[in-house]
Each structure stands twice: as C-alpha cells, then as structure tokens.
BALOMI-289087 format. One record per residue (C-alpha): y, z, x; residue number from 0. Coordinates in Angstrom, 1 decimal, m for minus. Last residue first. Example, Ala and Ser with C-alpha at 12.3 -4.5 7.8 and 13.67 -1.06 7.14 Angstrom:
<volos>
m1.1, 7.1, 13.7, 1
m4.5, 7.8, 12.3, 0
</volos>
This chain:
<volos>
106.5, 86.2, 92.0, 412
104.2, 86.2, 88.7, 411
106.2, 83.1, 87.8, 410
105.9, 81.1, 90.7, 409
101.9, 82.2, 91.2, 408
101.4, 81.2, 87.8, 407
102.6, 77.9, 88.8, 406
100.4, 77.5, 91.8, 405
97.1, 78.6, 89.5, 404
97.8, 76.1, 87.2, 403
98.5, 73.3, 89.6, 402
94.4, 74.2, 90.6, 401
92.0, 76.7, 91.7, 400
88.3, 77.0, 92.6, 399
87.5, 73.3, 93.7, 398
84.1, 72.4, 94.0, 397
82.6, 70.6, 97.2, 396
80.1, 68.9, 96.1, 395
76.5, 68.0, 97.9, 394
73.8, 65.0, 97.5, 393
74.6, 64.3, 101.3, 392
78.4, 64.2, 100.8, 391
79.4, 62.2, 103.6, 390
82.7, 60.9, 102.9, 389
84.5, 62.8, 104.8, 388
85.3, 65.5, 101.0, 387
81.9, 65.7, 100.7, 386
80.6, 66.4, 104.5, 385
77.3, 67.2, 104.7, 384
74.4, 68.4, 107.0, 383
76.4, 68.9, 110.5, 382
73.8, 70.5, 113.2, 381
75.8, 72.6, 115.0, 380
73.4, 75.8, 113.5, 379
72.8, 74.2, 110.3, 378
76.2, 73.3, 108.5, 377
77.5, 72.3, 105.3, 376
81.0, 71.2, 105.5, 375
84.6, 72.1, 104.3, 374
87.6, 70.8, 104.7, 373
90.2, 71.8, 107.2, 372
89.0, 68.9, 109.7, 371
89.9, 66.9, 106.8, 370
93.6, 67.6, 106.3, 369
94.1, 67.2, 109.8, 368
93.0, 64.0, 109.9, 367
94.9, 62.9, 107.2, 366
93.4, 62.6, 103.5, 365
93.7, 59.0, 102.4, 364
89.4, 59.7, 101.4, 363
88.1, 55.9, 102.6, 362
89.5, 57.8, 106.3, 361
86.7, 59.8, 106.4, 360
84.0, 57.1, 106.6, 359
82.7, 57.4, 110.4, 358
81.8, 61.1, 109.4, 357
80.2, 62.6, 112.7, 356
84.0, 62.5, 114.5, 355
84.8, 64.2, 111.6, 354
82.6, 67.5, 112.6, 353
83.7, 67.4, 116.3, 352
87.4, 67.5, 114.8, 351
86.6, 70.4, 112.6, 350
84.5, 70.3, 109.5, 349
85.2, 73.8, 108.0, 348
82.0, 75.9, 107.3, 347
79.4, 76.6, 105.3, 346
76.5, 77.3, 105.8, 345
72.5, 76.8, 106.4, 344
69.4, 79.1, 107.8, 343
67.6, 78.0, 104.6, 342
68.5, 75.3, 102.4, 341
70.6, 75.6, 99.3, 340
70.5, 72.5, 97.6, 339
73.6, 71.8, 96.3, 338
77.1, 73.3, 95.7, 337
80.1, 73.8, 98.4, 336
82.6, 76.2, 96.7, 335
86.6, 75.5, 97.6, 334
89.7, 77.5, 97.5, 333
89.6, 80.9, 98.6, 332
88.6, 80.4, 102.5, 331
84.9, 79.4, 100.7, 330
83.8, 80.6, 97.7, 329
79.9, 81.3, 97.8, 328
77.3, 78.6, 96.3, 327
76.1, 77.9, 99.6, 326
76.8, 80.8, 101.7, 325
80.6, 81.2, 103.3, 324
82.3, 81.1, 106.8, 323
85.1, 81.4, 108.3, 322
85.7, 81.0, 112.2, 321
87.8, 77.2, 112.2, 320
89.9, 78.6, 108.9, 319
93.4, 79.2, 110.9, 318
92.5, 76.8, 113.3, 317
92.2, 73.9, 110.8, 316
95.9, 74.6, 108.8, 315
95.4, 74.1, 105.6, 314
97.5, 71.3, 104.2, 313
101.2, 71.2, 102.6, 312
102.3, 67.2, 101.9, 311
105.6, 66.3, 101.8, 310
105.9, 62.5, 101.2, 309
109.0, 60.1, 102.4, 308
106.3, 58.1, 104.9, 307
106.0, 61.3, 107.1, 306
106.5, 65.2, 106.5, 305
104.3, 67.8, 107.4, 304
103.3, 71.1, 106.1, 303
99.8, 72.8, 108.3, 302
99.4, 76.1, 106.5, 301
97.9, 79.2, 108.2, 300
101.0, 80.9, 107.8, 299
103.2, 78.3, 109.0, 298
102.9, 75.0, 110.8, 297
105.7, 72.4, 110.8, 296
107.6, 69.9, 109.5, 295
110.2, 67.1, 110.5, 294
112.5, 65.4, 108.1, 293
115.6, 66.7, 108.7, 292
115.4, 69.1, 105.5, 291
111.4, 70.2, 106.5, 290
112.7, 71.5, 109.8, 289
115.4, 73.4, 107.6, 288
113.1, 74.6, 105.6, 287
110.2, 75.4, 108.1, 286
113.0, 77.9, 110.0, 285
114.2, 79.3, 106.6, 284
110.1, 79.5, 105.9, 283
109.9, 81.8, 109.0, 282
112.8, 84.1, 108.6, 281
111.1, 85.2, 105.1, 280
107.6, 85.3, 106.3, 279
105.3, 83.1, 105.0, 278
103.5, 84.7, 101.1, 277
99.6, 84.9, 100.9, 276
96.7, 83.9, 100.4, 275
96.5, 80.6, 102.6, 274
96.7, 77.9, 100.0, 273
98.4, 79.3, 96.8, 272
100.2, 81.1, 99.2, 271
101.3, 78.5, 101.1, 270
102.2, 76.6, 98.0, 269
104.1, 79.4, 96.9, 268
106.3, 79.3, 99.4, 267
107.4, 76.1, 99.3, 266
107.9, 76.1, 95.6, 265
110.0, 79.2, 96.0, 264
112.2, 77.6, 99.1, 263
112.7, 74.3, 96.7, 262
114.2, 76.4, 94.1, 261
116.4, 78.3, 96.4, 260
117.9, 75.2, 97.7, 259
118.1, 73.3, 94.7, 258
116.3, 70.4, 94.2, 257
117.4, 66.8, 95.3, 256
115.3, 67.7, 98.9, 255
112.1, 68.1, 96.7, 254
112.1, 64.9, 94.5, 253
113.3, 62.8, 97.9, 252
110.3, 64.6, 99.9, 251
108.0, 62.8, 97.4, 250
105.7, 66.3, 96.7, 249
102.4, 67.2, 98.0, 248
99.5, 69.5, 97.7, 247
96.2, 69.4, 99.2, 246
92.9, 70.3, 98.3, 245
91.9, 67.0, 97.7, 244
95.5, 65.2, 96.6, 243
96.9, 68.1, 93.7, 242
100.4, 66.7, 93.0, 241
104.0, 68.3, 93.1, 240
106.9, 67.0, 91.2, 239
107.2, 67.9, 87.9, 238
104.9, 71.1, 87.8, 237
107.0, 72.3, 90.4, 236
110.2, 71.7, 89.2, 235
109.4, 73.8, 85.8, 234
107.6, 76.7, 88.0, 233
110.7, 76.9, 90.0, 232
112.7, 77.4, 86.8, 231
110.5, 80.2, 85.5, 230
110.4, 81.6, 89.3, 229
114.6, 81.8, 89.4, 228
114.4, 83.2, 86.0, 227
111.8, 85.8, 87.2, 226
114.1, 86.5, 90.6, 225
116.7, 87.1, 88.1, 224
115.8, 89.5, 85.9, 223
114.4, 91.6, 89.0, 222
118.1, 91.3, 90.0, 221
119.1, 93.0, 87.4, 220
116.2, 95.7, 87.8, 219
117.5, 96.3, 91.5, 218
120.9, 96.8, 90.4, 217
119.3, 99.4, 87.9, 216
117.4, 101.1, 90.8, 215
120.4, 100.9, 92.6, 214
122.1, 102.9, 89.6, 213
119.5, 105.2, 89.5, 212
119.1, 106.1, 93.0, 211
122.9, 107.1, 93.4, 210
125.4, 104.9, 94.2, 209
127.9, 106.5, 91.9, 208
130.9, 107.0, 95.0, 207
129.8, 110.5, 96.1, 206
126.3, 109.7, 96.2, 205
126.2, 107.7, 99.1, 204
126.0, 110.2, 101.3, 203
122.8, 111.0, 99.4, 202
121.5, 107.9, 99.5, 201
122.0, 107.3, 103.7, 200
119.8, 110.0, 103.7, 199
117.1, 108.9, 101.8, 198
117.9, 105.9, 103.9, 197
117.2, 107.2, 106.9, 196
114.5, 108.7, 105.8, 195
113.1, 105.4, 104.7, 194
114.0, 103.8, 108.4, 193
111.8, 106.2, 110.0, 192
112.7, 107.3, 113.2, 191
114.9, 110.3, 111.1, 190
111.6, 112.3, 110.8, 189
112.5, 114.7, 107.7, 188
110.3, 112.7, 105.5, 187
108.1, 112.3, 108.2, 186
106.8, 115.8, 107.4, 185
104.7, 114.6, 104.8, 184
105.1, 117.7, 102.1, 183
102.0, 118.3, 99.9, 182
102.4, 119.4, 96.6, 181
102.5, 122.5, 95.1, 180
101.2, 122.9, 90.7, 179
102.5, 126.2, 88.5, 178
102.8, 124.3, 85.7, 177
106.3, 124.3, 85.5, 176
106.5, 123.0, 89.1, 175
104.6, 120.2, 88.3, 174
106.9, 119.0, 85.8, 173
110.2, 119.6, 87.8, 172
108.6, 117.5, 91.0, 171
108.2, 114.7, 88.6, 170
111.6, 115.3, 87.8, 169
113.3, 115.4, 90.7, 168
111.5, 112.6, 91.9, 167
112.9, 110.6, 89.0, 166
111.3, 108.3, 86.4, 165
112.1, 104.4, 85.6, 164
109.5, 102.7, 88.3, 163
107.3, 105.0, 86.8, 162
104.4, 102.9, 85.3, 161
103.8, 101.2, 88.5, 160
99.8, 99.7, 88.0, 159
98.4, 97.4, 90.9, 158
95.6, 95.1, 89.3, 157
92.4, 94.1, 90.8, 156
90.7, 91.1, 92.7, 155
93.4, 90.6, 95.3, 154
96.7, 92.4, 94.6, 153
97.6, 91.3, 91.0, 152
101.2, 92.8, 90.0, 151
102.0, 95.3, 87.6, 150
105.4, 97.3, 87.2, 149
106.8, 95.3, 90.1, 148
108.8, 96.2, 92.4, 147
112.9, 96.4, 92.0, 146
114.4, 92.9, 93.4, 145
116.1, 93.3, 96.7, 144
114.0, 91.0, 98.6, 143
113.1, 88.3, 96.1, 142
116.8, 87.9, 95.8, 141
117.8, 87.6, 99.2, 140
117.3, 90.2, 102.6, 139
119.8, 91.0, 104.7, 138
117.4, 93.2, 106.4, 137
119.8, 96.1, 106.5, 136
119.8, 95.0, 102.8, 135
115.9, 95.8, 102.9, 134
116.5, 98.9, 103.7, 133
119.3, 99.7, 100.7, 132
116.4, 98.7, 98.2, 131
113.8, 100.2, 99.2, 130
115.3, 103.4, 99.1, 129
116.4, 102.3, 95.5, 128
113.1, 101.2, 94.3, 127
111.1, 104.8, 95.8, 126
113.9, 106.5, 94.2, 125
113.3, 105.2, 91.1, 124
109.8, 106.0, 91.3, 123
106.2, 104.9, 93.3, 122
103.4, 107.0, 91.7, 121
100.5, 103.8, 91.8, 120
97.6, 103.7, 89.4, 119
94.8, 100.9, 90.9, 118
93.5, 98.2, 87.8, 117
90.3, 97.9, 85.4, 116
88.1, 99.4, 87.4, 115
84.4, 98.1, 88.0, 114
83.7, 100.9, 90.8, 113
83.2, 98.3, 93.8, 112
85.8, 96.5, 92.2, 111
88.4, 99.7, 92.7, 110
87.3, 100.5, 96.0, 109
87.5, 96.8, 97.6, 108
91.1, 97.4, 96.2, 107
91.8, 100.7, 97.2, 106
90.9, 99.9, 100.9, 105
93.1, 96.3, 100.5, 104
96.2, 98.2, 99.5, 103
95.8, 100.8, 101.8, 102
95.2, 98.0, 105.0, 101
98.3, 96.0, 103.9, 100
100.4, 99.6, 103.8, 99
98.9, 100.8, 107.0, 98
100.2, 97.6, 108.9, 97
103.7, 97.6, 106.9, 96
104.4, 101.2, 108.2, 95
102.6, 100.4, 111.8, 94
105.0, 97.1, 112.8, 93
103.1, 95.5, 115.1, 92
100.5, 96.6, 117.5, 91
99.2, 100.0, 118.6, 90
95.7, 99.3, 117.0, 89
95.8, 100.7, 114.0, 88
92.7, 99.8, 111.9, 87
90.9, 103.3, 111.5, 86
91.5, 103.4, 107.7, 85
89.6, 106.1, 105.6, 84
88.8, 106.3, 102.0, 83
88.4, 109.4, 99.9, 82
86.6, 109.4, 97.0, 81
87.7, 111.2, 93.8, 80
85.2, 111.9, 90.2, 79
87.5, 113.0, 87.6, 78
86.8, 116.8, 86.0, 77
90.5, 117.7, 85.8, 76
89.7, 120.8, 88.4, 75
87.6, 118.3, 90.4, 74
90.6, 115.9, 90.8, 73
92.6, 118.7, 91.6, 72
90.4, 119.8, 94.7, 71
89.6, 116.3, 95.8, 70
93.4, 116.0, 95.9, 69
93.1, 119.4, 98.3, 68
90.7, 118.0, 100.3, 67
92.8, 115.2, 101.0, 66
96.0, 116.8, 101.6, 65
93.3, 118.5, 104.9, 64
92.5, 115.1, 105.6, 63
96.3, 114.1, 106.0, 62
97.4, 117.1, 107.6, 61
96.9, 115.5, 111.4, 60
98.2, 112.4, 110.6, 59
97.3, 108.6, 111.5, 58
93.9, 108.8, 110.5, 57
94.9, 106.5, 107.7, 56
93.5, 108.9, 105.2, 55
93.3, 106.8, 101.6, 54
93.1, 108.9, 98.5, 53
91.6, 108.3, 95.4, 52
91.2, 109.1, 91.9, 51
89.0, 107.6, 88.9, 50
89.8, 107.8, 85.4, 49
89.2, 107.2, 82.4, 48
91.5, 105.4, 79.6, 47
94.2, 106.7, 77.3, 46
94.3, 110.0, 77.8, 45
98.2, 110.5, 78.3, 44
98.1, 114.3, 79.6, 43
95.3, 112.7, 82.1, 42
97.6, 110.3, 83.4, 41
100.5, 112.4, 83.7, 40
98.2, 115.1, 85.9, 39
97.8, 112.1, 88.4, 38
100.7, 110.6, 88.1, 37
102.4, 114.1, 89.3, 36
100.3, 114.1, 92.2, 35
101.4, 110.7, 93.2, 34
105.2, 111.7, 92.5, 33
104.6, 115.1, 94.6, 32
102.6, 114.2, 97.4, 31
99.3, 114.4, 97.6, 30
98.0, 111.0, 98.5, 29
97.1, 110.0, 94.9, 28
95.8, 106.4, 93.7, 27
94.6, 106.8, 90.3, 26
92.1, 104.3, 89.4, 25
91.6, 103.4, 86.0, 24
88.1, 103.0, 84.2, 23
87.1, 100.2, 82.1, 22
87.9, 99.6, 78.4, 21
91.9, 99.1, 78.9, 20
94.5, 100.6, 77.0, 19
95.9, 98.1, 74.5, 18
99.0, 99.7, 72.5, 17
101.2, 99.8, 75.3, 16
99.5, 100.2, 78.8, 15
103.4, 100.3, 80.5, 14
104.9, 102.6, 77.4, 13
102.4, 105.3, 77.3, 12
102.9, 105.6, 81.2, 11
106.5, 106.2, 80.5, 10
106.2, 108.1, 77.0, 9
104.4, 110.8, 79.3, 8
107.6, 111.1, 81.5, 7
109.4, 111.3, 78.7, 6
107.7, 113.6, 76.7, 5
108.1, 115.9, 80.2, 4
111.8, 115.7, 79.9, 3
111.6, 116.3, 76.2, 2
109.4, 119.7, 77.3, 1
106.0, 119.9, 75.9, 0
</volos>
C-alpha cells in the first residue's frame, strides 16, 4: 500500500479509534469520487460491516444510472446497497439546502430501519474550505465558518466525517491506481452554483497560500472556538435557566449581563431543544435585539416573550396544532401522555378551545399560550384529559428531555 494510501486508511482508523462499533455502518455513496473512495477505504479498514446507499433526488438525469453503478461496486465488495429516492422539490426555496434536509433525513429513517450504528459521509478538505469562503459571502460568525463536524447526531443516528483532513486529489489518486472511474456531476462546471464558484474562486486564490488546506486549518481554529464558546455557554446556561412545565426561562437581568455571543447560543439552543432545530441566523439577531429592549417574539416554532423581568421560551401553539401521537408515543419531541389507553383516542395539543374546557389552568402559572401548547388526550373533539390544565383524568404527561439535554445541545453545537 502506498504511504499516501496508509494515510488515508489511518484517517478512518483514527475517527472509530480503538472501539469500532457492534452494528453495521452505513456508507453513504453518490458516486462521486470522495464518496466512492470512502467506500473502498472503509472496506480496506474492516472494522465494522457495512451497508451502502445512495439517495436519487430525481433532480438529474444521470443520477439513477450513478446509482446502478454504486449498486454495482457495492455488489463487487459483497455489501448489500439500497437506493433511496426523494420526490420533495416543489419549486420553492432554496433547492441545495432543500435536497440536503431531505438526504439527511432519507439516510436516517434508512439507517434505524436497518439498526446501524451511524451514516459514513466522504465530505474532505476541500468540501470545508468551499464551505468555508461561501458562507463568508454570507458574512456568517463563528458557528458559520467553523469546519464540520467529524460526528454529529442527526435525528436518531450518527453522521460519520472521517476525512475532513484528506484531499480530493488524493482520494481521486487512490481510485485511480486501482483502476476505479467515478462519476462526474456536471454542476461542478455549472457556474449558477455558488460551490463552483467557489471552487473557482479557490484556485485563483491559490497564488497567495489560500489554498484548501489552509482554510480548512482556519476553519479547524475556529472549530476550537465555537466548542469553547459552547463550553462556556453551557456553564451560563445551567446557572440561569429553569425547567417551568415544559418551558424554559431565565431572569432577563441574568441573561442581558451575559455576553452577547453567549446569550445568542443559549437562545438558540433553547429553540432547538424545543422545536428541533436551530432559528435562522438573521432571525435570532432580529429576536435578540427584540429580546434586548424588552419585547419578544415568535421564532421557529417557538413562542419567547418577555414580561415581569423573566424570559421564558414556549412552544409556539400553531406550530404543534396538527401533530399527533398514540398514548404512550412521544409527542412533538418533548412529552409522552401515559394512562389508560382507550380506543379511538390521542393525543394532541390543548388549544384555546381545549383550555377553555379546563376552568383550573391558571393553578399551573403557565401562560395561556404555554398551555394551549400542551398536550391533551383527545377522542374525536371530545377533550379526555388535560395534565398539565389541571385536568389530568388519572393521566401524566411525561417529560422526555430535561436541562441536560439543553446543555449537551450547547456543547455538541
């Protein structure tokens, strides 16, 4: 084996360390040459099974044909490959960051339907740095600019980046030795795209040292200091916020003497603690400043107000008015009703209609809004129980995450 190869092997070696895991791996491959690459890395390393797959977003021509082929090399290796296809674009939004979402979610409904231990992801050096230099057209901070993550939780499994450090040049090398093509996306030549515009951008850039490994290094600095940030956040966080019923809240003096950026993180992080996940960047500046002259606001499914010197971050009412759970089942993340499970019953938030039912709501010292987020037991429009209004009806409504889980979320960030 070439050193350059040994490398690239001591890469993945390096990221599962000395504990492989028991279950299965999933090795998302598309094709391409880094994901293709992984592929083949992953087998040379051994250390766990595997399981490939390749989302088609429909959005291509080639892309069932690349798919064929990756069913192809996964055969050849003797690993089982599924191919999973997205048909959510509707014209709307921002299509890049649409497809992503929806490929992230496919693999992970794929990955616990097969009991995997975690999803295998080929993004590189280059793949940091040409993030990087578009998210500073964005004038984007910290959190921004920092280099992915090697692992980070996305729903239920685990997103694995054991190259961050390699090259595409060298991932391309390897396969080339052993006689291996790879599929070329033509809209890496398709200049509308703002990441081949800076792949571009890169190598004009080049000239002066700014090359994909140094902004991959600048972006690893600042990874360093996004954790700090978070480890500091976390500390503030578990000083002055409180767990009221589902709620979370702060004495807006405790919060307002923080630091900016610390403030923003614990902010954020309580709406994704609450909601699932992260408020727009431009959006929590808006709800910051709001929040700094004492007003508040409504963000990402999150209802944050501001009155009698406390902050206190609720869910939001419409944005949980159409979910639904069985008795027993988590419900919108946070809660689980328990008791009796009657037929034709679930579960559902209260609503305003619902509170009007519960002439004891306000013995809680939840707001109104709070409680019309809560959760009920429901037959038809029939309203069985209400635990957190005061009508609990010999039922519970079980919380499924706490302080602990907010503060992990700060430091995971």
């Amino acid at each position: 084996m070439a050193e350059a190869d040994a490398d690239l092997c001591a890469l993945i070696a390096a990221h599962f360390g000395d504990h492989a895991p028991q279950a299965p791996l999933g090795v998302a491959v598309s094709g391409g040459s880094d994901s293709l690459a992984l592929l083949y890395l992953m087998v040379e390393w051994g250390g766990a099974p595997l399981r490939c797959v390749t989302v088609d977003h429909r959005l291509r021509p080639e892309a069932s044909a690349e798919a064929r082929v990756v069913a192809l090399h996964s055969a050849a290796l003797d690993i089982a490959h599924d191919t999973l296809i997205w048909r959510g674009w509707d014209g709307q939004g921002n299509l890049a960051a649409t497809a992503r979402r929806a490929r992230y979610d496919l693999m992970a409904d794929w990955a616990e339907q097969h009991g995997l231990a975690g999803i295998v992801l080929g993004h590189t050096a280059d793949d940091v740095a040409e993030t990087l230099l578009m998210r500073l057209a964005r004038r984007a901070g910290v959190d921004g600019l920092a280099a992915m993550q090697a692992r980070r939780a996305h729903g239920a499994s685990v997103l694995h980046r054991p190259l961050l450090a390699a090259r595409r040049e060298d991932l391309r090398r390897f396969l080339t030795a052993r006689g291996i093509d790879w599929a070329e996306d033509p809209s890496n030549d398709d200049l509308r795209y703002r990441r081949t515009r800076a792949r571009r951008a890169l190598a004009a850039l080049a000239p002066l040292g700014i090359n994909a490994a140094a902004l991959a290094d600048v972006a690893g600095h600042l990874s360093e200091a996004r954790a700090t940030l978070g480890h500091y956040a976390a500390i503030e966080a578990a000083r002055i916020v409180r767990l009221d019923q589902g709620d979370l809240t702060m004495e807006a003096a405790e919060l307002s003497a923080l630091r900016p950026d610390i403030a923003r993180r614990i902010i954020a992080a309580g709406i994704a603690w609450m909601a699932g996940g992260p408020p727009r960047g431009p959006d929590l500046t808006r709800l910051m400043a709001a929040l700094a002259g004492g007003r508040g606001g409504t963000l990402a499914g999150c209802r944050i107000t501001a009155k009698a010197g406390r902050v206190r971050l609720a869910r939001e009412w419409g944005a949980v008015r159409g979910v639904t759970a069985d008795i027993g089942a988590i419900w919108d993340r946070r809660w689980r009703m328990m008791g009796p499970n009657l037929p034709g019953t679930h579960v559902a938030a209260l609503g305003p209609e619902g509170r009007a039912l519960c002439p004891d709501w306000r013995a809680s010292g939840l707001p109104a809004h709070s409680i019309d987020a809560s959760p009920a037991l429901w037959h038809g429009q029939e309203l069985i129980a209400a635990p957190l209004a005061g009508e609990p009806a010999g039922y519970a409504a079980d919380p499924c995450q706490d302080l602990r889980d907010l503060n992990a979320g700060l430091l995971s960030h």
